[in-house]
DOTI-206319 format. One record per residue: residue number from 1; residue in three letters; chain; y negated, x negated, z of N, C-alpha, C, O in turn. Coordinates in pm, 1 decimal, m for minus. Layout:
N
PT/num/residu/chaine/npy/npx/npz/capy/capx/capz/cpy/cpx/cpz/opy/opx/opz
PT/NUM/ALA/A/Y/X/Z/Y/X/Z/Y/X/Z/Y/X/Z
...
END
This chain:
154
PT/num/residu/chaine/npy/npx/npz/capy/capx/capz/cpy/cpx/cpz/opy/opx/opz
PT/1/UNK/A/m1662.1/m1131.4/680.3/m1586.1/m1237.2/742.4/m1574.9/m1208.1/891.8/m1671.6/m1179.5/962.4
PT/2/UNK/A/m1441.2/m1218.4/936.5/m1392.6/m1187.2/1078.4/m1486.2/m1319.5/1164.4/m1504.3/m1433.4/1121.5
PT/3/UNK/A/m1522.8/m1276.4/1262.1/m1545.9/m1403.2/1384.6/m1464.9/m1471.7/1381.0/m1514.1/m1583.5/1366.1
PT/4/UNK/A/m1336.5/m1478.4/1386.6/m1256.2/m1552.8/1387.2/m1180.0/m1645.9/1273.2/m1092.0/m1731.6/1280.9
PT/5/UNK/A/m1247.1/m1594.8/1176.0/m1270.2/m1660.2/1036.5/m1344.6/m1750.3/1053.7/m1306.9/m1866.1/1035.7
PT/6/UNK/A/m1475.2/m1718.6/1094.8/m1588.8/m1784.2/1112.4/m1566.1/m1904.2/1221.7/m1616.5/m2016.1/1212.3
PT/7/UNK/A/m1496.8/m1867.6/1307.1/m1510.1/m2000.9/1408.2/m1371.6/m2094.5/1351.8/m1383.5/m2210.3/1392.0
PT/8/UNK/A/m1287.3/m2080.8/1297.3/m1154.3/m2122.1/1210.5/m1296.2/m2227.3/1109.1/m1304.8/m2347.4/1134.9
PT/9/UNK/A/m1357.5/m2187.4/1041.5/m1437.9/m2283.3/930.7/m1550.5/m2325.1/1006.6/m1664.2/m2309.6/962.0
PT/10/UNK/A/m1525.2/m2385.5/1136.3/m1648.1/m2420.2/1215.9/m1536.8/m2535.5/1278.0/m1597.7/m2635.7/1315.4
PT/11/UNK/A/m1391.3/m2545.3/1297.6/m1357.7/m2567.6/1363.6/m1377.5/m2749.2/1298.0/m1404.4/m2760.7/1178.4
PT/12/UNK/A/m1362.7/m2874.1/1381.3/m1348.3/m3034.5/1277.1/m1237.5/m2996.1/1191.1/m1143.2/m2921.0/1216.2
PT/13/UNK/A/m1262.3/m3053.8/1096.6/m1096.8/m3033.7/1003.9/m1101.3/m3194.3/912.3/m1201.0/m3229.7/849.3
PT/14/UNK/A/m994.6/m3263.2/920.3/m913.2/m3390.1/876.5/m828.6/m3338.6/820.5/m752.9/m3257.7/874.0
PT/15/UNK/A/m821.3/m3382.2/672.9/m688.8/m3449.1/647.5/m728.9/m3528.5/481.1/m817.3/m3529.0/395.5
PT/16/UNK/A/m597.2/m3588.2/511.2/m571.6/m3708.0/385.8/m579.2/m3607.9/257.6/m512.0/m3504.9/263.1
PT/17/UNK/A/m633.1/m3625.8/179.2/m603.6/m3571.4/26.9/m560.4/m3643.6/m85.2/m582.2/m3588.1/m192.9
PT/18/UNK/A/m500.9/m3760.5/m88.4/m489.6/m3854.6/m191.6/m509.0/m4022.0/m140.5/m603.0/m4069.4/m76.8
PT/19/UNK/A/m401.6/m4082.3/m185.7/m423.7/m4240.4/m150.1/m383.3/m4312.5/m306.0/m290.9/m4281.2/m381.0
PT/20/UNK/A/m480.9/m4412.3/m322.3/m468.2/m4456.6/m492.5/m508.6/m4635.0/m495.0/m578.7/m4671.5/m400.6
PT/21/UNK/A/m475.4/m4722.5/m577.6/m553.3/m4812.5/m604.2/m658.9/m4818.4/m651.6/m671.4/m4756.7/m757.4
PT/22/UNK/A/m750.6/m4874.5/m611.2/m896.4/m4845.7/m733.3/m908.5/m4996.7/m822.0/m950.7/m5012.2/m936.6
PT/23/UNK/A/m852.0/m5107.7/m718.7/m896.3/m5214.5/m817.0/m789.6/m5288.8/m748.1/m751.5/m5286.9/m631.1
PT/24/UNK/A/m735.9/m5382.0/m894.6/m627.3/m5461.8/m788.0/m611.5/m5608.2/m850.8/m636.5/m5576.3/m967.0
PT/25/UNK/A/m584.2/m5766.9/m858.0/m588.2/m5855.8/m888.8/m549.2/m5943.1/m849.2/m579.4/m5974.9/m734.2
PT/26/UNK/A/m451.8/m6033.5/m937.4/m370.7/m6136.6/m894.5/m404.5/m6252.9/m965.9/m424.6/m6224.8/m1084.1
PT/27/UNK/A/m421.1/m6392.5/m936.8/m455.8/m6519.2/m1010.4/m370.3/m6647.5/m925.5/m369.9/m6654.2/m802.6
PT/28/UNK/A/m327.5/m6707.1/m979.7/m261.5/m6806.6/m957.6/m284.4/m6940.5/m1036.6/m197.4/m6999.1/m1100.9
PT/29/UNK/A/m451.2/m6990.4/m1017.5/m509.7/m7105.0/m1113.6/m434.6/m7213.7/m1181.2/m421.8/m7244.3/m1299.8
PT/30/UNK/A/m376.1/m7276.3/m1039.4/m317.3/m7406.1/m1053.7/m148.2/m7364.0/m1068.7/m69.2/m7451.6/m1033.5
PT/31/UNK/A/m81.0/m7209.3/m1128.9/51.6/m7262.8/m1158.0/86.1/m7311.2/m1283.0/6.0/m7288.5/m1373.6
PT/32/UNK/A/194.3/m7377.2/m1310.4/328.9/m7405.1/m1255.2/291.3/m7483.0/m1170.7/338.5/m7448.3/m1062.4
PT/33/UNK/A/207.7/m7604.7/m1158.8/197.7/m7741.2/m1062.5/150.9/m7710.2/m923.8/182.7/m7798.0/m843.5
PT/34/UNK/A/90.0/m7618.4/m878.0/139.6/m7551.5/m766.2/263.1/m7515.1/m697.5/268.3/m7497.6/m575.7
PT/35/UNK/A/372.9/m7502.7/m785.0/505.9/m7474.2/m722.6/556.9/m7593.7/m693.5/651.6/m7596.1/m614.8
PT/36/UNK/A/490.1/m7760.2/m767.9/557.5/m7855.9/m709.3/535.3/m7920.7/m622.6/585.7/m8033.0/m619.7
PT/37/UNK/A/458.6/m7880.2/m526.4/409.7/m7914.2/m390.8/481.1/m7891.8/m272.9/589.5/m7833.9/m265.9
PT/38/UNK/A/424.2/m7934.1/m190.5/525.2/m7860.7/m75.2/469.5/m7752.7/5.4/349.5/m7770.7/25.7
PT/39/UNK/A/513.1/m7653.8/54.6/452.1/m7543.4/73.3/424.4/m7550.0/202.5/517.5/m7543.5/282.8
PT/40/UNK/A/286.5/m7564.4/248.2/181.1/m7539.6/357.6/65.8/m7452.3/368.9/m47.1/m7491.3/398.8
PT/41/UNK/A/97.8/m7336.4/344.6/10.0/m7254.0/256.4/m109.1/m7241.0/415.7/m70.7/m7229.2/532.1
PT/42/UNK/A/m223.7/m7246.9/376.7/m359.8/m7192.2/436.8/m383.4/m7054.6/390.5/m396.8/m7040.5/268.9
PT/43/UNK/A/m390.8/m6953.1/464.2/m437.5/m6771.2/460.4/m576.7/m6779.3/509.4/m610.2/m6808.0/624.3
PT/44/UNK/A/m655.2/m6750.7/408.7/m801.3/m6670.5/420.4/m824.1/m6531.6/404.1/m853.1/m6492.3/291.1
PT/45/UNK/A/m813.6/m6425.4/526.3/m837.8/m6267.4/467.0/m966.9/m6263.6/473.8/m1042.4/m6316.9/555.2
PT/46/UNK/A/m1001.9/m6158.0/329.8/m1150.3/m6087.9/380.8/m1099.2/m5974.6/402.0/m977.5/m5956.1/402.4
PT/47/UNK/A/m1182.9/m5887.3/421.7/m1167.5/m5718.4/448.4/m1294.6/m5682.5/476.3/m1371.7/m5735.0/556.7
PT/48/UNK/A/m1317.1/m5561.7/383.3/m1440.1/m5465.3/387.5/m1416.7/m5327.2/373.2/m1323.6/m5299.2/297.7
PT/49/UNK/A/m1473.0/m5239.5/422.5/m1465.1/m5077.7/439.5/m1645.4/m5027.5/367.7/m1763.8/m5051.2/391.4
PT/50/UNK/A/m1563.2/m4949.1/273.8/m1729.7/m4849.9/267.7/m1630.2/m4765.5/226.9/m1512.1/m4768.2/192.4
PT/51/UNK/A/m1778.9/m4641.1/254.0/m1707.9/m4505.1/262.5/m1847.7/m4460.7/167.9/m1964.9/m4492.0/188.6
PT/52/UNK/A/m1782.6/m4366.3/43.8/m1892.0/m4252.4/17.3/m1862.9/m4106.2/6.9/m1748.9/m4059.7/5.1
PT/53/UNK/A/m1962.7/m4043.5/0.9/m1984.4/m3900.5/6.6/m1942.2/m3859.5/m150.2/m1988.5/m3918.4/m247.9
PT/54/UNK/A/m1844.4/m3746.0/m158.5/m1797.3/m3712.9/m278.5/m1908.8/m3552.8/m281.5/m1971.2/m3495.9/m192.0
PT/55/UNK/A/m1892.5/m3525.0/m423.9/m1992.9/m3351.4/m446.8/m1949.4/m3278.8/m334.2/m2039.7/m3248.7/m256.1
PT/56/UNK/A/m1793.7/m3229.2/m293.8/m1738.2/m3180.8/m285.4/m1777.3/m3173.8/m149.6/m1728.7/m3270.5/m90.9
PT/57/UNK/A/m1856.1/m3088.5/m59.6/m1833.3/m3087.3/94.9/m1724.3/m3115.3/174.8/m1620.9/m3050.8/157.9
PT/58/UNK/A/m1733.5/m3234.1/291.6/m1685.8/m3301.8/340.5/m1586.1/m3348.9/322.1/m1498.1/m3365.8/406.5
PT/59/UNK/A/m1581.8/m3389.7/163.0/m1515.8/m3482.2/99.9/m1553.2/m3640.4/75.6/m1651.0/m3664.1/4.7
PT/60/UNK/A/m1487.8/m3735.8/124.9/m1498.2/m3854.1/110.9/m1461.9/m3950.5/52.8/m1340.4/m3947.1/72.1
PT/61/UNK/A/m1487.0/m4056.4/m19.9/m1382.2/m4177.5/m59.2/m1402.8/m4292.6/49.5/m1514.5/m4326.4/88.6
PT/62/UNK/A/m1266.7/m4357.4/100.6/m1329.6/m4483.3/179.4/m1240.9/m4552.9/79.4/m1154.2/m4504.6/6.6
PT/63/UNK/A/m1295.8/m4718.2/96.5/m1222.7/m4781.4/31.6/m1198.5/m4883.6/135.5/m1273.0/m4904.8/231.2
PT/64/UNK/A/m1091.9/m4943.2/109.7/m1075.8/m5073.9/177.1/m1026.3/m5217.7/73.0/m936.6/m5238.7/m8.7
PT/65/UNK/A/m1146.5/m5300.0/133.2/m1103.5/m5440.9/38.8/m1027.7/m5567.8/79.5/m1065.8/m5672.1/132.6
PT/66/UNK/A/m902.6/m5523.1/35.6/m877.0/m5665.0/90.0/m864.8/m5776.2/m21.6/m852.5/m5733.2/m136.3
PT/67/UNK/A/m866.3/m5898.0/m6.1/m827.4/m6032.3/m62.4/m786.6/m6151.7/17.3/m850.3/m6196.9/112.4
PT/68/UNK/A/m692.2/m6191.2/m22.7/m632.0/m6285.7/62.1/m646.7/m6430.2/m37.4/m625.2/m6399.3/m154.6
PT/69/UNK/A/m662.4/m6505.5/m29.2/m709.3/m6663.0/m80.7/m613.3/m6767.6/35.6/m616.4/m6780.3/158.0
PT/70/UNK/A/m520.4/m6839.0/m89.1/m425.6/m6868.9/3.0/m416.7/m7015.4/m56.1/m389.7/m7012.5/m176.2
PT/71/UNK/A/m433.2/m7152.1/m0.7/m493.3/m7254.6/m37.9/m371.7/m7325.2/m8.6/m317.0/m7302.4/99.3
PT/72/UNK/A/m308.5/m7428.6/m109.2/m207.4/m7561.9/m54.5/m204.8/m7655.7/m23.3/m99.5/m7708.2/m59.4
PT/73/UNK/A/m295.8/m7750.3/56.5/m375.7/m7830.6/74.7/m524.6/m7824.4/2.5/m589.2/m7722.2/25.7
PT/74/UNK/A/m572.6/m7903.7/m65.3/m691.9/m7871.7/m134.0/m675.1/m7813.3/m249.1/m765.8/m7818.9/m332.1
PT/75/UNK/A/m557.4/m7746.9/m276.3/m561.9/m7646.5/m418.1/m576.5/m7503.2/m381.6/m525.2/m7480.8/m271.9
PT/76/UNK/A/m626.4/m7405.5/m434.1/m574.9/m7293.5/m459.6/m465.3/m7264.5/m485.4/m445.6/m7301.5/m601.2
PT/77/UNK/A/m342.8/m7199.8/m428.6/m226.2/m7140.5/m474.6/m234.9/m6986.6/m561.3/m189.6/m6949.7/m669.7
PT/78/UNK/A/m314.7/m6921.8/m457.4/m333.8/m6788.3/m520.3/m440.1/m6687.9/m474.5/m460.8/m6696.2/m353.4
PT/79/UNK/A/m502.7/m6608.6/m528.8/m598.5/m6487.8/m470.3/m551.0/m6400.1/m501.0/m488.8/m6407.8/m607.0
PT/80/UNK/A/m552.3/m6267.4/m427.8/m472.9/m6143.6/m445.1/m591.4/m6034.0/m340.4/m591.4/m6012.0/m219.3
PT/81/UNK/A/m685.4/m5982.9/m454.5/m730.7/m5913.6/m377.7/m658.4/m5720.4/m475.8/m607.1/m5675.9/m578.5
PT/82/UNK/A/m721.1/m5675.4/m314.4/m687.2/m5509.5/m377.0/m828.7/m5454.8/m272.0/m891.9/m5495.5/m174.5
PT/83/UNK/A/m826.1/m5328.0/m373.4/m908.7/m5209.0/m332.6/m808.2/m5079.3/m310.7/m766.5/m5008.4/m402.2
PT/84/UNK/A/m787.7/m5068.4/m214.5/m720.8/m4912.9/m159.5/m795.6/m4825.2/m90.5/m852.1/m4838.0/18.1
PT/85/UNK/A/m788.9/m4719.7/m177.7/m899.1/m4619.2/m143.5/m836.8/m4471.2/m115.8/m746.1/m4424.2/m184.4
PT/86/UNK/A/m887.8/m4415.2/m23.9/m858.0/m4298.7/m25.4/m960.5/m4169.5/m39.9/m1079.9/m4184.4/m65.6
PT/87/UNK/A/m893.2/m4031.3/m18.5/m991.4/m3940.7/m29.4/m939.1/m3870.3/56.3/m817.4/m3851.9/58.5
PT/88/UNK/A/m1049.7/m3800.1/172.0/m1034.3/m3738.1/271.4/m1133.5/m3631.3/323.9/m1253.4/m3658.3/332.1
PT/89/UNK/A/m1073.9/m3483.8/367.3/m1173.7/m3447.6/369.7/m1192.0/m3418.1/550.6/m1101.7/m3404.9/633.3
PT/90/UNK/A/m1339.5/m3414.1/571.4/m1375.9/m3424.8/709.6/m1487.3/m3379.1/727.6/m1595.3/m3435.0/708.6
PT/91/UNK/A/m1456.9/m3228.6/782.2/m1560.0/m3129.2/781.8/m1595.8/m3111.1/937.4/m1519.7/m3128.4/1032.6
PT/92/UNK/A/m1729.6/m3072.2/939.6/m1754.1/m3036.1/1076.7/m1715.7/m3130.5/1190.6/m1629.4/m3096.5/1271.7
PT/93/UNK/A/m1787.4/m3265.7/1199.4/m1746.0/m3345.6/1276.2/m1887.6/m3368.3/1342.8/m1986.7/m3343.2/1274.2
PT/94/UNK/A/m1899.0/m3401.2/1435.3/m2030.7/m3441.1/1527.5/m2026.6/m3604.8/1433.7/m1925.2/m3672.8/1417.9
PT/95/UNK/A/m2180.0/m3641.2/1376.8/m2189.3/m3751.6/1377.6/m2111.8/m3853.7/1391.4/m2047.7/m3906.2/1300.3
PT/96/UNK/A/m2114.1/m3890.9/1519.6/m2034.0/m4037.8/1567.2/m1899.0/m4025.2/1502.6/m1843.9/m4104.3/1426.0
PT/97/UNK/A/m1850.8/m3893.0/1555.5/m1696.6/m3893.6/1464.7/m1693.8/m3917.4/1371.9/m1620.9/m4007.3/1329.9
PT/98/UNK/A/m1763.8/m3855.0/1305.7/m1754.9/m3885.2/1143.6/m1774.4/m4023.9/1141.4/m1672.6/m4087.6/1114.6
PT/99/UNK/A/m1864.7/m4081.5/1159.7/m1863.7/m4216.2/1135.9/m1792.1/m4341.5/1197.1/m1799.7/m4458.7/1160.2
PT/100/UNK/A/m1729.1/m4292.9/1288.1/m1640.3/m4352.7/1340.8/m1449.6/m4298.7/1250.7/m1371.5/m4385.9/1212.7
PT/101/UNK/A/m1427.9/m4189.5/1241.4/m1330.4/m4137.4/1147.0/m1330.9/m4266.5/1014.5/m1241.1/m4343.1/979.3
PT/102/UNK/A/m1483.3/m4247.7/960.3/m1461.1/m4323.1/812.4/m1477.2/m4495.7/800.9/m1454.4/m4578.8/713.0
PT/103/UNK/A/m1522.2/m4498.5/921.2/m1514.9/m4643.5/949.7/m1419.9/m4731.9/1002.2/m1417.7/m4854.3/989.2
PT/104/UNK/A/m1321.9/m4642.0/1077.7/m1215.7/m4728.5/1175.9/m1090.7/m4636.5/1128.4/m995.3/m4689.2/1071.1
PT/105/UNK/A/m1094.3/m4506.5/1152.6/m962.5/m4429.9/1175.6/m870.8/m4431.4/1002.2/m752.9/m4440.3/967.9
PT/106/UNK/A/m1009.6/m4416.7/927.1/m924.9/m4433.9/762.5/m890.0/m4529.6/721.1/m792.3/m4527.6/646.2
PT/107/UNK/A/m944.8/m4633.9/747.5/m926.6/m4778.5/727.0/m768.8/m4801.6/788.5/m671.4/m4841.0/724.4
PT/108/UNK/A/m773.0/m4775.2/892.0/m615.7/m4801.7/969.4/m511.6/m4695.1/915.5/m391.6/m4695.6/942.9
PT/109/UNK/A/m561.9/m4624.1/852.7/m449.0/m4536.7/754.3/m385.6/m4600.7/631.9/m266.8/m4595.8/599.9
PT/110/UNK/A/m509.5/m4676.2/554.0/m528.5/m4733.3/435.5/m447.4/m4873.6/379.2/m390.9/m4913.7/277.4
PT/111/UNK/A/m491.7/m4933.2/558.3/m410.0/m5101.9/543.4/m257.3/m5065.8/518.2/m222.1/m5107.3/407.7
PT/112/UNK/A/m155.8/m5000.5/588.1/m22.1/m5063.3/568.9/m24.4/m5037.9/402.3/45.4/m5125.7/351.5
PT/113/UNK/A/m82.4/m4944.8/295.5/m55.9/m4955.7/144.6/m115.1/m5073.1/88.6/m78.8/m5117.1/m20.5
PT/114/UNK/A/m236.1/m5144.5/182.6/m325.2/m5242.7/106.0/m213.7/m5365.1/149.0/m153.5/m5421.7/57.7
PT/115/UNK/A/m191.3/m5399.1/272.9/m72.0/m5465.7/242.6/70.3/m5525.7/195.4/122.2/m5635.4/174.5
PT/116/UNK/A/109.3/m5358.8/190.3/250.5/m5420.1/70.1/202.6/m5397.0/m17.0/290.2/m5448.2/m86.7
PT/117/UNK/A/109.7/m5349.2/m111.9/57.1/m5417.0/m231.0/20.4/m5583.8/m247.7/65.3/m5667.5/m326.0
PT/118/UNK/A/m64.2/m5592.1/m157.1/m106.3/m5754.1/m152.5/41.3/m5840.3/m144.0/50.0/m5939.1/m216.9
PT/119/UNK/A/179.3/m5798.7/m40.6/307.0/m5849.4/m26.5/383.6/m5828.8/m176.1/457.5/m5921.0/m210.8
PT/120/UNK/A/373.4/m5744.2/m241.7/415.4/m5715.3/m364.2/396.9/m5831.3/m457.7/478.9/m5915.4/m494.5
PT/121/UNK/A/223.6/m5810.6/m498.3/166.9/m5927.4/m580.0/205.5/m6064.2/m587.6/201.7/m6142.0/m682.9
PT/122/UNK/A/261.6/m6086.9/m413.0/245.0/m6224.3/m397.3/403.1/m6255.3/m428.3/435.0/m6372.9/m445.6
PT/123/UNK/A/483.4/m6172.5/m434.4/624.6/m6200.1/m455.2/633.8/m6231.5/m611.6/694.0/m6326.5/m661.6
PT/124/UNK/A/572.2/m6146.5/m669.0/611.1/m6098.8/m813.6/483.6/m6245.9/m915.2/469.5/m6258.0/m1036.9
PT/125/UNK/A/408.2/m6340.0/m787.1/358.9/m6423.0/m850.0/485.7/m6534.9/m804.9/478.4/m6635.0/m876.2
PT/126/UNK/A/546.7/m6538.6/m751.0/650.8/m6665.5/m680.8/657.7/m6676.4/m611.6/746.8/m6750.1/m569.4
PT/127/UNK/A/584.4/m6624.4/m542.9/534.6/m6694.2/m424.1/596.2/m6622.7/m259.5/608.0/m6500.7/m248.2
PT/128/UNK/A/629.8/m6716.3/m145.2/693.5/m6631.9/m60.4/575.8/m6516.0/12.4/452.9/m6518.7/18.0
PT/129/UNK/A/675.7/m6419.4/61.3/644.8/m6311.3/120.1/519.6/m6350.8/169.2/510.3/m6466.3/210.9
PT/130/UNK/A/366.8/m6236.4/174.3/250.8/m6257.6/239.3/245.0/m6093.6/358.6/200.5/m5981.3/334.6
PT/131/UNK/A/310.7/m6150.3/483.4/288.2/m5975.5/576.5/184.4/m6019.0/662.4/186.9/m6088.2/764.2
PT/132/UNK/A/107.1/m5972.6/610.0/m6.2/m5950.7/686.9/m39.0/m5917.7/836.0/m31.2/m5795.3/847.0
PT/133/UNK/A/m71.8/m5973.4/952.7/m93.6/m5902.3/1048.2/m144.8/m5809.7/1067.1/m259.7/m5845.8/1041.8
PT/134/UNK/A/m153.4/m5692.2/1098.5/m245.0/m5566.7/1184.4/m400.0/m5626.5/1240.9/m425.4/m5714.7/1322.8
PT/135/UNK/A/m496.5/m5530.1/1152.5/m591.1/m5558.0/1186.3/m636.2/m5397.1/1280.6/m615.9/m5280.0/1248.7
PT/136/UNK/A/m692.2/m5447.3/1383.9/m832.2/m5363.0/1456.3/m895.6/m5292.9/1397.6/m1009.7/m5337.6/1409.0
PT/137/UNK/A/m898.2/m5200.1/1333.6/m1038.8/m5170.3/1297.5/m1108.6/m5075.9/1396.5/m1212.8/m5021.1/1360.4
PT/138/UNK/A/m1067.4/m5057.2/1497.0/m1152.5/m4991.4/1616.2/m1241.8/m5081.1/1659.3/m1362.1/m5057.7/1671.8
PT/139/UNK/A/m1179.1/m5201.2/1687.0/m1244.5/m5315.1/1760.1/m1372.1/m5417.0/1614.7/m1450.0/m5512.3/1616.5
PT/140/UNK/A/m1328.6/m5333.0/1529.2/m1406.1/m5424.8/1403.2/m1520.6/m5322.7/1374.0/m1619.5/m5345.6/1304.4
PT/141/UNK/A/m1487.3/m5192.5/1446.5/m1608.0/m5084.6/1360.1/m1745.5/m5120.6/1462.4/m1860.4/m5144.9/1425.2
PT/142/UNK/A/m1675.0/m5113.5/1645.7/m1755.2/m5168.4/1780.2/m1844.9/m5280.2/1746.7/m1965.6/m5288.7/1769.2
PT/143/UNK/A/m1754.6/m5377.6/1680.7/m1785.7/m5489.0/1668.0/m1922.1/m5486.7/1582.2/m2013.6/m5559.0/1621.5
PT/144/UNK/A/m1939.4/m5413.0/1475.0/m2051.9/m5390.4/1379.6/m2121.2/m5263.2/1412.3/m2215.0/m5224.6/1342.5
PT/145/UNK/A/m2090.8/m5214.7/1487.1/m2202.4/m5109.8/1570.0/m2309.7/m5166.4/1653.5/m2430.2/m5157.5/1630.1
PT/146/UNK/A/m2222.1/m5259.2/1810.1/m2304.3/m5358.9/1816.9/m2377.4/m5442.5/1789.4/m2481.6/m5462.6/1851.7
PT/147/UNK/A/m2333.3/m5519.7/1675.1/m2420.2/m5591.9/1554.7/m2562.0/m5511.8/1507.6/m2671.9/m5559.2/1536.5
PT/148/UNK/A/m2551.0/m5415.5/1450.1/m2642.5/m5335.2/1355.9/m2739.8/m5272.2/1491.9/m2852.6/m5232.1/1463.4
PT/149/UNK/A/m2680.0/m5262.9/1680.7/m2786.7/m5229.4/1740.7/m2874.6/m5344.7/1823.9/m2973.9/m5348.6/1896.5
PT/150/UNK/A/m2772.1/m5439.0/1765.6/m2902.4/m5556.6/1831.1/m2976.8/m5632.9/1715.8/m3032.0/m5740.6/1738.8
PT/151/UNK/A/m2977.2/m5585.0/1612.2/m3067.2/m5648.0/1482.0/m3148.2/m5512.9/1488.8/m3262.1/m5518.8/1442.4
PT/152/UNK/A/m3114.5/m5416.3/1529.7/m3252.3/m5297.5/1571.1/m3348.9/m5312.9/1641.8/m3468.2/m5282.7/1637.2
PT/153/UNK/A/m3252.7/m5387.6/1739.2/m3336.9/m5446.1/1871.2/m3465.4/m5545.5/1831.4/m3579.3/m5521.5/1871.4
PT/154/UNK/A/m3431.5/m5663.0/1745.4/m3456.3/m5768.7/1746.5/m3621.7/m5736.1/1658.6/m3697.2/m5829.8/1632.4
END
């Protein structure tokens, strides 16, 4: 192997290898009598990120969870959660990157499919358009870095 082989498979290397649903779900408890209300819909998002280690050297799955719980006064209208996951591989990264890559940077790759899926669902239940705002996940990964170093602290 040339040196220059050698520093070429030393070098960080990213990229996307595959984007898929892993789990996806739509419920709508209270229809038809839900549609005869008047529409004031309440939006509850969750969202969660885990990432695991595949056999395959610096191969990854992250997933991202979303569910949206969308309430009409005191009813449920609808829940629509999804799991969008990807696989990525990410070799040769210093630590922090890496964990910053699978925590913030894939996640923000992941949402615009987890959302028009979730916008999909919610059409194809009756229901009007759900577009989601843009979430942070730079400011959400900080956010739980900090967290996890002051419960170290504590």
């Amino acid at each position: 192997m040339s040196d220059n082989q050698q520093t070429q498979e030393q070098q960080p290397q990213f990229a996307l290898q595959r984007i898929y649903i892993k789990d996806l779900s739509f419920e709508s408890p209270k229809a038809p009598e839900i549609f005869k209300t008047q529409w004031q819909p309440e939006v509850k998002l969750d969202l969660n990120t885990t990432n695991t280690a595949l056999e395959e050297e610096g191969m990854y799955e992250v997933v991202l969870s979303l569910t949206a719980t969308v309430s009409n006064g005191e009813e449920t209208a609808f829940v629509a959660e999804v799991q969008q996951a990807g696989i990525f591989l990410a070799r040769n990264l210093p630590d922090a990157d890496l964990h910053r890559t699978l925590g913030a940077f894939c996640p923000n790759l992941l949402f615009p499919y987890a959302r028009e899926t979730i916008d999909s669902l919610v059409t194809r239940g009756s229901f009007p358009a759900l577009m989601l705002a843009p979430v942070n996940f730079d400011a959400l990964y900080l956010q739980a870095q900090q967290q996890a170093a002051n419960e170290t602290q504590q």
